[in-house]
Rosetta silent file (secondary structure, phi, psi, omega in degrees, C-alpha in Angstrom):
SEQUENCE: XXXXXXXXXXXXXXXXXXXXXXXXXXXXXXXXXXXXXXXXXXXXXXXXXXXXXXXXXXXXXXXXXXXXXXXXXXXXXXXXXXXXXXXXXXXXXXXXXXXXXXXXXXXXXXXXXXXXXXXXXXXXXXXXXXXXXXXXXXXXXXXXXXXXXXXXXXXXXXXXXXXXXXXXXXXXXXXXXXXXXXXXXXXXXXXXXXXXXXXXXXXXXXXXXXXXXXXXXXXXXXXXXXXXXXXXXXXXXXXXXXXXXXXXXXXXXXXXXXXXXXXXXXXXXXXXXXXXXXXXXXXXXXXXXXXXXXXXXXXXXXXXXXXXXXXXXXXXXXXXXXXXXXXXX
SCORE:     score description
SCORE:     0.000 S_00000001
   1 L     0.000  -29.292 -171.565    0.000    0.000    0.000 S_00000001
   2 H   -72.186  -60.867 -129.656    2.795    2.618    0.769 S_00000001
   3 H   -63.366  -42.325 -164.045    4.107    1.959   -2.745 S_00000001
   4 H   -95.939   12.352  157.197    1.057    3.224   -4.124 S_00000001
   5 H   -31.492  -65.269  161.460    0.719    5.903   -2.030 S_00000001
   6 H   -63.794  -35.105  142.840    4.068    7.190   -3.514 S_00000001
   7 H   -15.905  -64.964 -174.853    3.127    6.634   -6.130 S_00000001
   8 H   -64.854  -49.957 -162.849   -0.618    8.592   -5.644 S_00000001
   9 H   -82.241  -36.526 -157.329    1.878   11.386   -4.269 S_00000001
  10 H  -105.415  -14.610  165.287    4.428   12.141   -6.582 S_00000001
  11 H   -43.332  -41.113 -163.095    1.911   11.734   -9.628 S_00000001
  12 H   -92.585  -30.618  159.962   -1.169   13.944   -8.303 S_00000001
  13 H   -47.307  -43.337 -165.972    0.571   17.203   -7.743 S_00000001
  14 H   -65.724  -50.472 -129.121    1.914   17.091  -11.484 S_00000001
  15 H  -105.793   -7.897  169.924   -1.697   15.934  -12.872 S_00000001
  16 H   -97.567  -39.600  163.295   -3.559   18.975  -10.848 S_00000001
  17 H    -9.164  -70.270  171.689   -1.230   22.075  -11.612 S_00000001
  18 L   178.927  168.831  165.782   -2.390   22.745  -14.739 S_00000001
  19 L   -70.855  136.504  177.568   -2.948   21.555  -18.276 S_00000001
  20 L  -114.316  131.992  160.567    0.246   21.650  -20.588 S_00000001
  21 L   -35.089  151.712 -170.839   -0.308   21.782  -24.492 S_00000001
  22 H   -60.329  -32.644 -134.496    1.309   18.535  -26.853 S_00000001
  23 H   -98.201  -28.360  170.448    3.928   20.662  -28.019 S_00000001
  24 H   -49.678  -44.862 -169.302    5.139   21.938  -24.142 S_00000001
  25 H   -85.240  -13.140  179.909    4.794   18.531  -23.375 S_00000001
  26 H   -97.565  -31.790  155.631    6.651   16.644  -26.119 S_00000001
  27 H   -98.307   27.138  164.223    9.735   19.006  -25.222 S_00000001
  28 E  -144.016  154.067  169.640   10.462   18.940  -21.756 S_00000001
  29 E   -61.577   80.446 -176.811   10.990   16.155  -19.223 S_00000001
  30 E   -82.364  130.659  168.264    8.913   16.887  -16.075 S_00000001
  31 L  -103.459  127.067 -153.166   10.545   14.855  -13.146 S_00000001
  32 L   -93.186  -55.904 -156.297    8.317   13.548  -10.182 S_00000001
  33 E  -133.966  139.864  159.228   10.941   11.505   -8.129 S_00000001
  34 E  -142.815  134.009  164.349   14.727   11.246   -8.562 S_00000001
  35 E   -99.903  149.619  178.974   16.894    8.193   -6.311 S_00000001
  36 E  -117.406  119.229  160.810   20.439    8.278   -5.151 S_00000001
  37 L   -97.210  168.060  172.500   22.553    5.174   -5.002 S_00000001
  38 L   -93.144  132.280  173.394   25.844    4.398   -3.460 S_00000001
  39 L  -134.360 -174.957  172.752   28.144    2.826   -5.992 S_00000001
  40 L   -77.070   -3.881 -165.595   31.757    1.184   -5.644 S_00000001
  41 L  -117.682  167.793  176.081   33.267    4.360   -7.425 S_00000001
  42 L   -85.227    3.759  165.637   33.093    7.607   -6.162 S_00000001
  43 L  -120.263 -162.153 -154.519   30.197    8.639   -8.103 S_00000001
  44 E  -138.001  151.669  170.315   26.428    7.422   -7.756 S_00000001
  45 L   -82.238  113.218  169.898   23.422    6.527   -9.636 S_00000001
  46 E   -77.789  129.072  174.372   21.051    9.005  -10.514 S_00000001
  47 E  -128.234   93.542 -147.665   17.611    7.783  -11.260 S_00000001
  48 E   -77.937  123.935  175.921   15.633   10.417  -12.769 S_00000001
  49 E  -132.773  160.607 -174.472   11.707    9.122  -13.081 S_00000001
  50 E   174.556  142.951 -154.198    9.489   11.374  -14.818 S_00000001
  51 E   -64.744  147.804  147.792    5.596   11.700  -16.683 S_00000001
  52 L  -103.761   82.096  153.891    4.906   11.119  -20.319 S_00000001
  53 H   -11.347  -53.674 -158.768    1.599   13.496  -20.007 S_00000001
  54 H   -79.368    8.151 -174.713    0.324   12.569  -23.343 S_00000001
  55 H   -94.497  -13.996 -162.536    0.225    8.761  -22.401 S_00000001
  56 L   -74.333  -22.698  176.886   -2.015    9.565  -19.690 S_00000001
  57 L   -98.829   24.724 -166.129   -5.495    9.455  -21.791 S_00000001
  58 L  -142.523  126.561 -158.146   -4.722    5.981  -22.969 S_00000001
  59 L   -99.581   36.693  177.716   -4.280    3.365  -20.196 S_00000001
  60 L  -118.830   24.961  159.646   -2.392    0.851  -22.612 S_00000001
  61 L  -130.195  158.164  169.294    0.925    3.022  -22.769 S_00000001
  62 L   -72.921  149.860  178.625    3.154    3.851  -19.521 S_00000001
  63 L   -97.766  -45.367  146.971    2.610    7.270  -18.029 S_00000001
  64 E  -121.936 -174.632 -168.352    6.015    6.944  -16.576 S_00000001
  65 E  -141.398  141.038  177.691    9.582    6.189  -17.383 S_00000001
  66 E  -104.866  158.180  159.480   12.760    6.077  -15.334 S_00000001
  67 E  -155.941  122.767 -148.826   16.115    6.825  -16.648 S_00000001
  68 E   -94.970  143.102  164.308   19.336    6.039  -14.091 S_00000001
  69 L  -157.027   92.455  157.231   22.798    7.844  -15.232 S_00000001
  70 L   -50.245  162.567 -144.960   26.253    8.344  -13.239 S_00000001
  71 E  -176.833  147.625  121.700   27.719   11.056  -12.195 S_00000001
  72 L   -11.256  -69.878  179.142   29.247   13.201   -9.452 S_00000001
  73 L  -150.422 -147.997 -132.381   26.532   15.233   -8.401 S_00000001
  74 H   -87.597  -51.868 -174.739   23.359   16.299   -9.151 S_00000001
  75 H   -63.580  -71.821  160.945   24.541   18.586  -11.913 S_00000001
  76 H   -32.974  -24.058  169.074   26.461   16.529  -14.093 S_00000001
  77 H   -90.625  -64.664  176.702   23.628   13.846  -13.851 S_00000001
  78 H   -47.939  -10.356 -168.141   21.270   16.270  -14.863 S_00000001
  79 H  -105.145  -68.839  163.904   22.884   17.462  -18.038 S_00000001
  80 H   -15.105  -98.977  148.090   23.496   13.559  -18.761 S_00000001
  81 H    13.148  -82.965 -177.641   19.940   13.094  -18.353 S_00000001
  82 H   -37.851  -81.237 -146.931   19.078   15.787  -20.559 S_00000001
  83 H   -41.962  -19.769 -176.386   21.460   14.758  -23.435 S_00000001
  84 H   -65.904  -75.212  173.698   20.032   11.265  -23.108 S_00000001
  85 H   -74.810    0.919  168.861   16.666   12.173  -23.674 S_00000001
  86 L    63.929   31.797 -171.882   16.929   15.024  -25.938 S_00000001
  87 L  -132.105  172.685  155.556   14.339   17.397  -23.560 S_00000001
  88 E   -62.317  121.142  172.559   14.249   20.107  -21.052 S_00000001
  89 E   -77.856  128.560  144.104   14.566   18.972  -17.581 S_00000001
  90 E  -121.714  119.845 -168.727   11.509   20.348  -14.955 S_00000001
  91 L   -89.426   -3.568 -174.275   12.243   20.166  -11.796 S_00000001
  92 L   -61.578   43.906  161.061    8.807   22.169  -10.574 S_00000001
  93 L  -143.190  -24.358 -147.799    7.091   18.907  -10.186 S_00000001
  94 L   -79.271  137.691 -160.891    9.276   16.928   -8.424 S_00000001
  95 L  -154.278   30.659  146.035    7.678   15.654   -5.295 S_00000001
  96 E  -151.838  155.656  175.122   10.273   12.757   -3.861 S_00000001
  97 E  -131.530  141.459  164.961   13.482   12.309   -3.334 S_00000001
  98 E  -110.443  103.171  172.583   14.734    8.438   -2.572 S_00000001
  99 E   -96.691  140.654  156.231   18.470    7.899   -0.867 S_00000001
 100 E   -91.060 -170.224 -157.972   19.146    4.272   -0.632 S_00000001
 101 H   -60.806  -51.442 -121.254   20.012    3.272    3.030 S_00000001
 102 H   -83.016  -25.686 -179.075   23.736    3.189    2.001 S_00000001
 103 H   -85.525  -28.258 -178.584   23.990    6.937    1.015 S_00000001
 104 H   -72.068  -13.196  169.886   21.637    7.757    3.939 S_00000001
 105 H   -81.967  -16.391 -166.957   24.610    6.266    6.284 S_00000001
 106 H   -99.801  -42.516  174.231   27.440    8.004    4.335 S_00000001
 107 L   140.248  150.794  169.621   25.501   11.500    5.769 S_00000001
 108 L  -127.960   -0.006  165.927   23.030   13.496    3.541 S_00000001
 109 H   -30.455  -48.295 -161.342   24.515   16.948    4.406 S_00000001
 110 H   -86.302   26.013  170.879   26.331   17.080    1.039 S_00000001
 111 H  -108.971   -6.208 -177.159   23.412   17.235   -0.751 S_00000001
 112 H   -56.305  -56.852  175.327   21.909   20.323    0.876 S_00000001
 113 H   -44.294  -36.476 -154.815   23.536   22.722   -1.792 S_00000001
 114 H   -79.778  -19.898  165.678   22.425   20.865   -4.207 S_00000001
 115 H  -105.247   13.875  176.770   18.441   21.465   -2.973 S_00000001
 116 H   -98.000  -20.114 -153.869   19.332   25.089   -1.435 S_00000001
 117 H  -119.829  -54.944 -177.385   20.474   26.254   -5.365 S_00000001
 118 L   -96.405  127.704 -170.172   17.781   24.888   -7.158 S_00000001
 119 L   -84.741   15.435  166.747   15.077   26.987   -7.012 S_00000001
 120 L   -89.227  -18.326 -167.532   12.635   24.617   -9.020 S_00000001
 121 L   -99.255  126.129  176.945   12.982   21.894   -6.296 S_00000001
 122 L   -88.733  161.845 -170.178   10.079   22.954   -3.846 S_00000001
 123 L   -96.636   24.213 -153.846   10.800   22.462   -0.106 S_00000001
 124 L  -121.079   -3.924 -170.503    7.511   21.027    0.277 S_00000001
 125 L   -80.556 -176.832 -176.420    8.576   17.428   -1.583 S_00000001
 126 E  -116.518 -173.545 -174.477    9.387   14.748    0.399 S_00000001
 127 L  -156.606  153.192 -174.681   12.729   12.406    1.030 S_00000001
 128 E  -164.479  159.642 -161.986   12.437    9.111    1.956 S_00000001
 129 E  -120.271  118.091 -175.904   14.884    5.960    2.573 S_00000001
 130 E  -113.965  139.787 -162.662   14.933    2.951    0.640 S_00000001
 131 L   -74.203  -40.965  153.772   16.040   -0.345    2.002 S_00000001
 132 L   -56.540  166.634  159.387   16.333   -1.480   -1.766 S_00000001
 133 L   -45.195  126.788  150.584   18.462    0.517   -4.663 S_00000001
 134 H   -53.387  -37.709 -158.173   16.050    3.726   -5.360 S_00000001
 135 H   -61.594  -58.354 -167.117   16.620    2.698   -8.623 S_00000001
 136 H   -65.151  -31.272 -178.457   14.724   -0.401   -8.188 S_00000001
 137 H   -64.541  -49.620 -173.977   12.495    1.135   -5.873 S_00000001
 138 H   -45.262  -65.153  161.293   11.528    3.996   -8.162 S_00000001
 139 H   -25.792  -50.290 -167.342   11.250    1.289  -11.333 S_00000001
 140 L   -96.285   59.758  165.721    8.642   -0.605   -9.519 S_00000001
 141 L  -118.034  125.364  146.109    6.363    2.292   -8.165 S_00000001
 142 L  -129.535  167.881  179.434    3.060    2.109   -9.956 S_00000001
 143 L  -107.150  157.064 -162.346    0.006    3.468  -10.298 S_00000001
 144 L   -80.279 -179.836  178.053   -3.211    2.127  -10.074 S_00000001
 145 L   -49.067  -12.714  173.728   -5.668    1.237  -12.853 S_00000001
 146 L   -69.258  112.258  178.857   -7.258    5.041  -12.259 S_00000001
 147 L   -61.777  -43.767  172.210   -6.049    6.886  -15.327 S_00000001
 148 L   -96.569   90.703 -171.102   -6.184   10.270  -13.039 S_00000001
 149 H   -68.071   -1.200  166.326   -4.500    9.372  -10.378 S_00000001
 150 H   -25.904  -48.108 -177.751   -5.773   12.979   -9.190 S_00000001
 151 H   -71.509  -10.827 -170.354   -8.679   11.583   -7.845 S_00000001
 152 L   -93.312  -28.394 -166.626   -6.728    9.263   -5.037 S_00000001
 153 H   -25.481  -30.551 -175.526   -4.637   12.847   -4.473 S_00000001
 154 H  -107.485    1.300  147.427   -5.926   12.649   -0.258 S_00000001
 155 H   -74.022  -22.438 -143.796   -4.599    8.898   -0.293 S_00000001
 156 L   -75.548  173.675 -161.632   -1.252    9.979   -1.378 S_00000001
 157 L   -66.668  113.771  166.913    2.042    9.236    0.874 S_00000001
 158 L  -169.449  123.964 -164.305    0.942   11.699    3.976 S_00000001
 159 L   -62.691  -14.778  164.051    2.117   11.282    7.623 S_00000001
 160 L   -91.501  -16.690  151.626   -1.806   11.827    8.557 S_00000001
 161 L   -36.777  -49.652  177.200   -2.846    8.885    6.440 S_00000001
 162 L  -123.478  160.679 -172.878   -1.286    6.564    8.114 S_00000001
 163 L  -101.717  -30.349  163.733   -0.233    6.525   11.842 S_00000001
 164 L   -80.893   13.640 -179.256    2.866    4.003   10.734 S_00000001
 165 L  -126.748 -177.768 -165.442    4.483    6.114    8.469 S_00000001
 166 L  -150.182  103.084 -179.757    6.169    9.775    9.269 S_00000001
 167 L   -74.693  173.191 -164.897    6.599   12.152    6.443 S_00000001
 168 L  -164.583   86.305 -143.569    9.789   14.307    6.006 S_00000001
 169 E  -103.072  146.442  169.550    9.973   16.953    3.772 S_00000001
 170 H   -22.798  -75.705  161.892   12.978   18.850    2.271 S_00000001
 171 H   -10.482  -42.275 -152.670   12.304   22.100    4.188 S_00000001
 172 H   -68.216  -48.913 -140.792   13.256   19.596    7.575 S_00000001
 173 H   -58.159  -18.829 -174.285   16.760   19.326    6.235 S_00000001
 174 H   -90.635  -58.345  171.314   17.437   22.589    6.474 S_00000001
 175 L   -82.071   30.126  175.683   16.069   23.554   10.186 S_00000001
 176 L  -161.918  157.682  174.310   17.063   20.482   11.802 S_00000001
 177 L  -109.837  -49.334  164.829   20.297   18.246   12.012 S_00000001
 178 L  -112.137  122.259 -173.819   18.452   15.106   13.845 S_00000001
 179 L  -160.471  146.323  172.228   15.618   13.914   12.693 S_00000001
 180 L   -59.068  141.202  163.923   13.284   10.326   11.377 S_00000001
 181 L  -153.262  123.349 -141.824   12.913    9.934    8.069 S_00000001
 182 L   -72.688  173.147 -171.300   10.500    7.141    7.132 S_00000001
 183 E   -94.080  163.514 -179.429   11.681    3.857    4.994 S_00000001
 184 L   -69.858  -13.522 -166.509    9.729    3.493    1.396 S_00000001
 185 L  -127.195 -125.194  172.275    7.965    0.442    3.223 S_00000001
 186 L  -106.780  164.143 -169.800    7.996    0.330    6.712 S_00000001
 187 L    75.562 -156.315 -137.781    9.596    1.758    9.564 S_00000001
 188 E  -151.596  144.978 -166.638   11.940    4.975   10.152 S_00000001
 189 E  -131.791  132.733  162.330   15.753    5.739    9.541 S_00000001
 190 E  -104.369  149.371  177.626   17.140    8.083   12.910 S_00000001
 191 E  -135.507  137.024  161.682   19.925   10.514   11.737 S_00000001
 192 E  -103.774  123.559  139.906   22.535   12.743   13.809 S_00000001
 193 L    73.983   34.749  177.176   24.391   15.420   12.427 S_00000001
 194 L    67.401    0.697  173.432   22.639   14.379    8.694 S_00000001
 195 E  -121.995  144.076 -173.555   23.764   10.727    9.168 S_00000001
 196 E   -80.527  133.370  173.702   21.684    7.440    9.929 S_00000001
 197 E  -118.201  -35.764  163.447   22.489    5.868   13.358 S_00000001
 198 E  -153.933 -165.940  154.369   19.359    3.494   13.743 S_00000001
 199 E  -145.680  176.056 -154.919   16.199    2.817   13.090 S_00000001
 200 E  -134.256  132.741  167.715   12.276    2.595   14.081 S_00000001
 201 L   -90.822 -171.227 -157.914   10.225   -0.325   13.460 S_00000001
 202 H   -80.572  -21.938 -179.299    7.135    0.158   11.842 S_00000001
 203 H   -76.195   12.422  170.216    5.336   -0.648   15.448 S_00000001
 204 H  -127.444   15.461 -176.091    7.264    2.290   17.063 S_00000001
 205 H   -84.647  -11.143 -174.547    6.540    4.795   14.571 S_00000001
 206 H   -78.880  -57.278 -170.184    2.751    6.141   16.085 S_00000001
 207 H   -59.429  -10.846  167.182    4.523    6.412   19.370 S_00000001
 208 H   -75.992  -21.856 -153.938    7.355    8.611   18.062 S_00000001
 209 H   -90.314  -51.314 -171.347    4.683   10.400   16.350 S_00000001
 210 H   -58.240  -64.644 -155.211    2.748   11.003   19.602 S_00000001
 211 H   -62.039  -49.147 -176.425    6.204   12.743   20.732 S_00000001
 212 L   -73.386   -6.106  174.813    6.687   14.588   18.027 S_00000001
 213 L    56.115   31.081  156.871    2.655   16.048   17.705 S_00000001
 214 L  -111.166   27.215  173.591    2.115   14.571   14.494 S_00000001
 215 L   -64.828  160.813  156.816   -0.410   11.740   15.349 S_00000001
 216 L  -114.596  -57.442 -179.516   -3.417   12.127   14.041 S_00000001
 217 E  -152.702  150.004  149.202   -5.233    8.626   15.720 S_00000001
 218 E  -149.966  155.654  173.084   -4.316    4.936   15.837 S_00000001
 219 E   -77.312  138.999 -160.574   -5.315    1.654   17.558 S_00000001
 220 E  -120.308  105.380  166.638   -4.028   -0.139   20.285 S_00000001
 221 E   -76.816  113.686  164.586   -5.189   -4.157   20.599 S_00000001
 222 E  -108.003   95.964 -159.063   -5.319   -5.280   23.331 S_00000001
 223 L   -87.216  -23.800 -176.981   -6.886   -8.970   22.172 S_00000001
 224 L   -70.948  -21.160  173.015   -6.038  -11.542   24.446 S_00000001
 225 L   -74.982   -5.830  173.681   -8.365   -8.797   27.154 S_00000001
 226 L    92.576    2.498 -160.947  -11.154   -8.601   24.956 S_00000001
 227 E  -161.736 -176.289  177.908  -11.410   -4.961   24.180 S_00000001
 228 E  -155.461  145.645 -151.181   -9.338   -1.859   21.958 S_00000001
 229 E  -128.717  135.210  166.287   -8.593    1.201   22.373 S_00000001
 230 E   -89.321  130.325  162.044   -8.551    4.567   19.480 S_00000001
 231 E  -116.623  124.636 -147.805   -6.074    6.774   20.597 S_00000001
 232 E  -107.251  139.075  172.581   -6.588   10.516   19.300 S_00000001
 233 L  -105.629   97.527 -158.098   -3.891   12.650   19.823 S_00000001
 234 L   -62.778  -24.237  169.251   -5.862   16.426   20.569 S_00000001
 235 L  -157.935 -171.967  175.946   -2.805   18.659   20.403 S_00000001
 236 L   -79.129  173.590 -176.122    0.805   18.649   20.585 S_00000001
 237 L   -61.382  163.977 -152.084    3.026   17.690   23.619 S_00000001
 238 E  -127.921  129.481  177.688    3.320   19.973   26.528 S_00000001
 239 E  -145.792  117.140  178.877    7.314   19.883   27.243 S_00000001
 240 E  -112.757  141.447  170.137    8.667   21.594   30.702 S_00000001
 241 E  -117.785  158.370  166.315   12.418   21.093   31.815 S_00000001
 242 E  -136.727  102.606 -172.072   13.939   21.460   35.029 S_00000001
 243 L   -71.080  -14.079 -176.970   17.468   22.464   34.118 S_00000001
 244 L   -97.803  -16.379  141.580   19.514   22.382   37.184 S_00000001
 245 L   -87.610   34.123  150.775   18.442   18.575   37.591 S_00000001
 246 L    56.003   34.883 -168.663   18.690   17.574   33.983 S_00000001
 247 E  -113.452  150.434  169.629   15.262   16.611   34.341 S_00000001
 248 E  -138.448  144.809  153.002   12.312   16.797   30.945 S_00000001
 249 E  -126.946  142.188 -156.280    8.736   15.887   31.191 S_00000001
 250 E  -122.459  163.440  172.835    7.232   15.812   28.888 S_00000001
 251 E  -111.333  166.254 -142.749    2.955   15.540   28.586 S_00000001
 252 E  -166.376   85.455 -162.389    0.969   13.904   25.979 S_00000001
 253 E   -99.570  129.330 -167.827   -3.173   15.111   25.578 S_00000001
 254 L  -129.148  175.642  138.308   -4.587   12.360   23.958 S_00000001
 255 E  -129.256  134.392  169.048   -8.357   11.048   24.077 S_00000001
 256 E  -110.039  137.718 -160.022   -8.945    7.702   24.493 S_00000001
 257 E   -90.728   95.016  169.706  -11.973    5.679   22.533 S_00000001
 258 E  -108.002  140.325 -118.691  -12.370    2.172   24.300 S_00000001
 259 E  -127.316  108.884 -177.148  -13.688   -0.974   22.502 S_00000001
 260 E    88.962 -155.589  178.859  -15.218   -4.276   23.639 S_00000001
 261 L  -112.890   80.820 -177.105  -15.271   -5.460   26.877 S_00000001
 262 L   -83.775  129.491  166.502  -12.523   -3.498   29.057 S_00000001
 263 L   -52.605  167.160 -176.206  -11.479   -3.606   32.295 S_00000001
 264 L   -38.299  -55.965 -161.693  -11.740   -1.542   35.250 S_00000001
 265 L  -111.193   59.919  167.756   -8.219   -0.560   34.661 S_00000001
 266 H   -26.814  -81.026 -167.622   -7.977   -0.088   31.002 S_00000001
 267 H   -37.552  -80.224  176.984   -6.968    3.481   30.922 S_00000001
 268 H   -30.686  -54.427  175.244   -4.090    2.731   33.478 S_00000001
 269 H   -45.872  -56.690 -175.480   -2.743   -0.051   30.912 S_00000001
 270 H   -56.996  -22.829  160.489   -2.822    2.266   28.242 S_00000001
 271 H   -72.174  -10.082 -175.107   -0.769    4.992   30.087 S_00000001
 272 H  -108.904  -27.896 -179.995    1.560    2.394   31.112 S_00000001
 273 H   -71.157  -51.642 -172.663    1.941    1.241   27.485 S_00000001
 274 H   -75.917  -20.079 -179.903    2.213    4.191   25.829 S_00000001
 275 H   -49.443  -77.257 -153.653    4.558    5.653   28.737 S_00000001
 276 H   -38.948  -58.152 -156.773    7.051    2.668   28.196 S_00000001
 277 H   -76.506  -22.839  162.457    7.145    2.996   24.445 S_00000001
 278 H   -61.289  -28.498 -178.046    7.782    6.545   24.422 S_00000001
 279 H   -70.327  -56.103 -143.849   10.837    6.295   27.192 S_00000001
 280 H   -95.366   34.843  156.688   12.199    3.413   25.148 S_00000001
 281 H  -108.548  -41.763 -175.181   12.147    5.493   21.599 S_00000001
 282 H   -55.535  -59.451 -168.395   13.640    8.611   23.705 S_00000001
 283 H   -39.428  -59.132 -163.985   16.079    5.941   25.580 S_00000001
 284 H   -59.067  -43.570 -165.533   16.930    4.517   22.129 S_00000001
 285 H   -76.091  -25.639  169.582   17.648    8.207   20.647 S_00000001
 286 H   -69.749  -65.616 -138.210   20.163    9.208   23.919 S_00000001
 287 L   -53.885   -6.145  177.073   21.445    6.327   23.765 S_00000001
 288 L  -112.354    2.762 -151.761   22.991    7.542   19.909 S_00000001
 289 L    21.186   52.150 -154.787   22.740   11.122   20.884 S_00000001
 290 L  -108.125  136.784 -168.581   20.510   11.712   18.513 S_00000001
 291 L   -95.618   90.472  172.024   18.073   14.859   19.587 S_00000001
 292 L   -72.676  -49.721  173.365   14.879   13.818   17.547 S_00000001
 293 L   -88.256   87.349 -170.008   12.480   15.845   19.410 S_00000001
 294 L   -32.262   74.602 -176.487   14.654   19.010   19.551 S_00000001
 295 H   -62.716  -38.021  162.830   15.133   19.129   23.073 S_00000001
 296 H   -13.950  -63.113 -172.791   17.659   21.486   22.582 S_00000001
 297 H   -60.897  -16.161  178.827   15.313   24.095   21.779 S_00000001
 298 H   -78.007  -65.320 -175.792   13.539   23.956   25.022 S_00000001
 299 H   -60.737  -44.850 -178.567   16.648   24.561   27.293 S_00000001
 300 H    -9.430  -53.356 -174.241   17.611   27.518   25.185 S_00000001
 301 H   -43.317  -48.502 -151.757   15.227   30.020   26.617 S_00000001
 302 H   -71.501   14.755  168.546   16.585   29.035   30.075 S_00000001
 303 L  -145.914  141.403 -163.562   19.573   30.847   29.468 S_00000001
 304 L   -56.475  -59.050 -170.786   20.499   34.836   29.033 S_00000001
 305 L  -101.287  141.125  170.190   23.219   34.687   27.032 S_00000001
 306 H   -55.894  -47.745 -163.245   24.351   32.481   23.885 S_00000001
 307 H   -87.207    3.185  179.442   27.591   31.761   25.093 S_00000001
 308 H   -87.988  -24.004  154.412   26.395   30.851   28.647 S_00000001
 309 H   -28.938  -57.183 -168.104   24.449   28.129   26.590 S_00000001
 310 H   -73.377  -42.233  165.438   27.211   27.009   24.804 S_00000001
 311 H   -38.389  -42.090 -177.254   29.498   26.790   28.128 S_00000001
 312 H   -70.348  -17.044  179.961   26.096   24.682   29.174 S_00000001
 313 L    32.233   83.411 -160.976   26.878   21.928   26.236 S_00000001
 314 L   -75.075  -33.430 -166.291   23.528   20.394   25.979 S_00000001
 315 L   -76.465  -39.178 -167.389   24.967   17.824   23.405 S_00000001
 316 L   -65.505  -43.163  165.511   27.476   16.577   25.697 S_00000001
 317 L   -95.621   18.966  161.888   24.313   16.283   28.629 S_00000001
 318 L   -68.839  -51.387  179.970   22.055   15.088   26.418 S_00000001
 319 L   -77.639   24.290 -177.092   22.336   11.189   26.952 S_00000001
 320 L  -123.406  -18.938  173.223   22.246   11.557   30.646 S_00000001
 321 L   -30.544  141.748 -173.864   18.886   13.886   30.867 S_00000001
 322 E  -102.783  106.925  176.411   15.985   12.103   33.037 S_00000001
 323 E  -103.570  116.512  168.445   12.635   12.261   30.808 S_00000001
 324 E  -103.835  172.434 -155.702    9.276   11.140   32.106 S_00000001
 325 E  -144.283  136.994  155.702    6.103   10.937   29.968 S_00000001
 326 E  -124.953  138.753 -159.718    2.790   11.683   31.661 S_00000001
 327 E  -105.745  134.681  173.555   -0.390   10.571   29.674 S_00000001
 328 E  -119.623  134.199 -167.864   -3.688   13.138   29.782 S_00000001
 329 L  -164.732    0.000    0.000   -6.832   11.576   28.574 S_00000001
């Protein structure tokens, strides 16, 4: 289902813009997704995917086509690209980016010029980490039998669709150094400092979510008890420090929907469940010193001066910080 999500996503932006004429459309390339591999050499495979428009009112031809070239960077693969296909590259559609895991481990930092300079790449597309080549991953992305995939456009790959996936947009790369950035299938790549350090299974991404105040709702089974619980998340987390004991709590206003036949002490399980799995995604994220939830940003305030901050070295007391979770429902 994620596949065709991405699919649903990088297609339905392109096919709602606007109408382009045959002749607009027979000379330029627009490209919807491009993946970055890791090769044995120092440069990497670009794989440039991108719409044939006019195929789109005929459901016996492909609407798209990929076409993979090395290169150095971005630039030199684009001008490849071009000469290959004999069109104008547009990048004002483009609405994924795919790193396989292996480039997302080598650090994604050096690509930030390359989406800070072009002003055609919108900061609104998304990046995402494939466990596979992007190449292959790109190749296989289809769309469904719906000639317009327009109409699926509030299916498409969005972190409120689903409560196991986490969207991650360009934009992040730029205000933040650590941060999740979901897998093409399931689960979550954590990065420090622009580089992957672990990952989130697909069963710990709604509780990371909850931390992070992008839940929208998901379900909790409890089946061998008989009963289930919707858990809505109503706003974002309420996060107080106490700085001279290295202490964060943080709070979490949820409402919970219960299901079946529940026990007395329902609620109390679910506060003890969701407690746990939030310490042991924070737990996991010290333990790499990777600041996912910007904690950072929190102590700031608490101090007058920049440089009495920096003298405070938050990164260096980050994996020892005490964080408790309190659940309001």
């Amino acid at each position: 289902m994620k596949k065709i999500y991405i699919a649903l996503l990088i297609l339905s932006t392109f096919f709602l813009t606007s109408c382009f004429d045959g002749g607009e459309a027979e000379n330029r390339a627009y490209v919807l997704a491009i993946g970055i591999d890791k090769t044995d050499t120092a440069e990497m495979d670009y794989t440039f995917q991108y719409a044939l428009p006019l195929n789109i009112d005929s459901a016996e031809n492909e609407t798209l086509k990929c076409e993979t070239v090395q290169a150095t960077n971005i630039y030199s693969a684009s001008d490849i690209f071009n000469s290959n296909i004999s069109k104008e590259i547009n990048f004002s559609h483009l609405k994924l980016l795919v790193f396989d895991q292996n480039v997302a481990y080598d650090g994604l930092e050096r690509f930030k010029p390359m989406l800070l300079s072009n002003t055609d790449i919108l900061p609104s597309a998304c990046i995402t980490i494939s466990k596979q080549s992007a190449k292959e991953y790109l190749e296989n992305v289809f769309s469904p039998l719906e000639l317009n995939p327009a109409n699926y456009y509030n299916f498409a790959f969005d972190e409120k669709n689903s409560p196991f996936s986490e969207a991650f947009y360009i934009k992040n790369i730029f205000e933040k150094t650590d941060y999740v950035i979901p897998f093409t299938n399931e689960g979550a790549v954590v990065f420090k400092d622009h580089k992957a350090v672990s990952t989130l299974d697909s069963s710990e991404i709604p509780y990371y979510k909850l931390l992070a105040g992008t839940m929208n709702k998901f379900t909790i089974d409890y089946t061998g008890q008989g009963f289930s619980c919707v858990v809505l998340q109503e706003s974002k987390p309420t996060i107080t420090i106490d700085k001279d004991n290295m202490n964060v709590y943080i709070t979490l206003h949820l409402k919970l929907s219960l299901y079946g036949n529940p026990p007395k002490n329902a609620k109390a399980l679910i506060h003890t469940r969701i407690k746990q799995k939030c310490l042991n995604i924070i737990k996991k994220a010290q333990n790499k010193s990777t600041d996912i939830l910007n904690i950072k940003a929190t102590f700031r305030p608490h101090f007058m001066t920049l440089p009495q901050y920096e003298a405070f070295d938050f990164q260096q007391k980050y994996p020892e910080i005490y964080f408790d979770i309190k659940v309001r429902s």
